[in-house]
C-alpha positions as CSV (number, residue, x, y, z in Angstrom):
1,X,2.1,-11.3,-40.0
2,X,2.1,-7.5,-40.0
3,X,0.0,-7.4,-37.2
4,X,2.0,-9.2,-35.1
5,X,5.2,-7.6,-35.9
6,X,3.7,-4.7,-35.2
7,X,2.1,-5.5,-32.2
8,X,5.3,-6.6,-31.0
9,X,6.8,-3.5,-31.9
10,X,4.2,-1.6,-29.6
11,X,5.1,-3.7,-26.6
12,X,9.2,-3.4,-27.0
13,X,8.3,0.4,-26.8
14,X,6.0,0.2,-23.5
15,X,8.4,-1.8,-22.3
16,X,11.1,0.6,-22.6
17,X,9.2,3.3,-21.7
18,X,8.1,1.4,-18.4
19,X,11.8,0.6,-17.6
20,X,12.8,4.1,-18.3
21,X,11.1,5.7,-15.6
22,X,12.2,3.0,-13.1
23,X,11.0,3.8,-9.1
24,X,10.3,7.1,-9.4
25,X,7.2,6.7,-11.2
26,X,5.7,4.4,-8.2
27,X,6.7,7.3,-5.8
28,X,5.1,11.2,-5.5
29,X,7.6,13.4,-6.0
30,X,7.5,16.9,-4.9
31,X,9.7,20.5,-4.1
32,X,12.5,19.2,-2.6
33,X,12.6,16.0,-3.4
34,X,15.9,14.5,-5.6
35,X,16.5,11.5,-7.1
36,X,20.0,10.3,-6.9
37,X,22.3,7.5,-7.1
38,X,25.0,6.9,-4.6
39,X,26.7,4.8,-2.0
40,X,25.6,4.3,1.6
41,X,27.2,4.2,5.2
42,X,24.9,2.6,7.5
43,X,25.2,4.1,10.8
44,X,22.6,3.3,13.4
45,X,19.4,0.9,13.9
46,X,16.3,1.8,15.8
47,X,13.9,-1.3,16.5
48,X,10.5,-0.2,15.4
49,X,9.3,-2.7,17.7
50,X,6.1,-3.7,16.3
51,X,3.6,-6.9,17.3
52,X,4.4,-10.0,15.5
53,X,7.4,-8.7,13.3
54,X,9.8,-11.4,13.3
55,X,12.1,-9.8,10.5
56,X,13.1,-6.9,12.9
57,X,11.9,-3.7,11.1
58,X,13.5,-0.1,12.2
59,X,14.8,3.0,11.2
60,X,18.3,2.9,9.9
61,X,20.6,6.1,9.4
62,X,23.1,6.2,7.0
63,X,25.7,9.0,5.4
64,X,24.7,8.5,1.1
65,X,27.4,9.6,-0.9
66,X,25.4,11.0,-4.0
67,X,27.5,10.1,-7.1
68,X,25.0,11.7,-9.6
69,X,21.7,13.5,-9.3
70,X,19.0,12.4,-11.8
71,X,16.3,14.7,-10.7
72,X,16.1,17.5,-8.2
73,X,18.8,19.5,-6.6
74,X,20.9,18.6,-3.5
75,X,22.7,21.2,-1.0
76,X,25.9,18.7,-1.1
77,X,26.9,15.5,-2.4
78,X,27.2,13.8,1.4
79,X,24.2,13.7,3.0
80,X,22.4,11.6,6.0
81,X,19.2,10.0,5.4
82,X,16.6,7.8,6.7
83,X,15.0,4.7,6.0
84,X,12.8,1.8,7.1
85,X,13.7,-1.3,6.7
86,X,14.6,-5.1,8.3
87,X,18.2,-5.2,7.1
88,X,20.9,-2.5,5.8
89,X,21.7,-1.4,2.1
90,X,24.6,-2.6,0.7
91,X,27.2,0.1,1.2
92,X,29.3,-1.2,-1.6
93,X,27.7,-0.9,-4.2
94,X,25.4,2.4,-6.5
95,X,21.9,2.4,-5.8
96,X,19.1,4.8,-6.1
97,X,17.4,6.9,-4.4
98,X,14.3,9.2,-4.0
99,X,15.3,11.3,-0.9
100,X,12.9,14.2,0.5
101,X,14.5,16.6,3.1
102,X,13.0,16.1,6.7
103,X,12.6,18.9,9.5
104,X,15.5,17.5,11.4
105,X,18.0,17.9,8.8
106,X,18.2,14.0,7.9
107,X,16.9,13.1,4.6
108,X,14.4,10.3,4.2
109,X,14.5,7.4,1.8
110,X,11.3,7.1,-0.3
111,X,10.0,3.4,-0.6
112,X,8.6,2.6,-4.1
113,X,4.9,0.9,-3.6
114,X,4.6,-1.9,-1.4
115,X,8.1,-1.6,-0.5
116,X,9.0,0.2,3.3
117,X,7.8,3.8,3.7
118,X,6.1,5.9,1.4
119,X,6.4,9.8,0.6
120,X,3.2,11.4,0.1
């Protein structure tokens, strides 16, 4: 009975540990990179215009309102940023985000594993 208890114990704290760290862990961060929360303001679509994709994938450009920075630094708290996807965010609502600054002055959006684009 101790054993299990125990064992039990040992998972609850994985667990929490796991949820914890959240997306960033399934992403490389690196110099410049921030990990914020905030609201978004989608602005334009790009078709990516790829063979066979019936969901309608592109690049989507947005102004993110940052409402807290987890990790990293940002220059201000209204930035515009870049990322892939087949619909737009929900502007209503506080998501995160792991942003990395691009050489065009947009920021992109870095996808978690298996999710859109990836920062490497």
């Amino acid at each position: 009975m101790i054993r299990v208890a125990l064992t039990l114990a040992s998972l609850a704290a994985m667990a929490g540990t796991a949820l914890a760290t959240g997306d960033t862990a399934r992403t490389r961060f690196r110099a410049g990179d921030a990990i914020v929360l905030g609201t978004v303001k989608n602005l334009d679509y790009r078709a990516a215009n790829m063979p066979d994709d019936i969901l309608g994938h592109g690049w989507i450009t947005a102004d993110l309102h940052i409402t807290k920075v987890e990790r990293g630094t940002v220059p201000t708290s209204d930035l515009k940023v870049r990322y892939f996807a087949h619909t737009y965010r929900y502007g209503d609502r506080i998501l995160r985000f792991h942003i990395r600054p691009s050489g065009d002055g947009i920021y992109s959006v870095c996808a978690k594993r298996g999710e859109g684009v990836r920062c490497k």
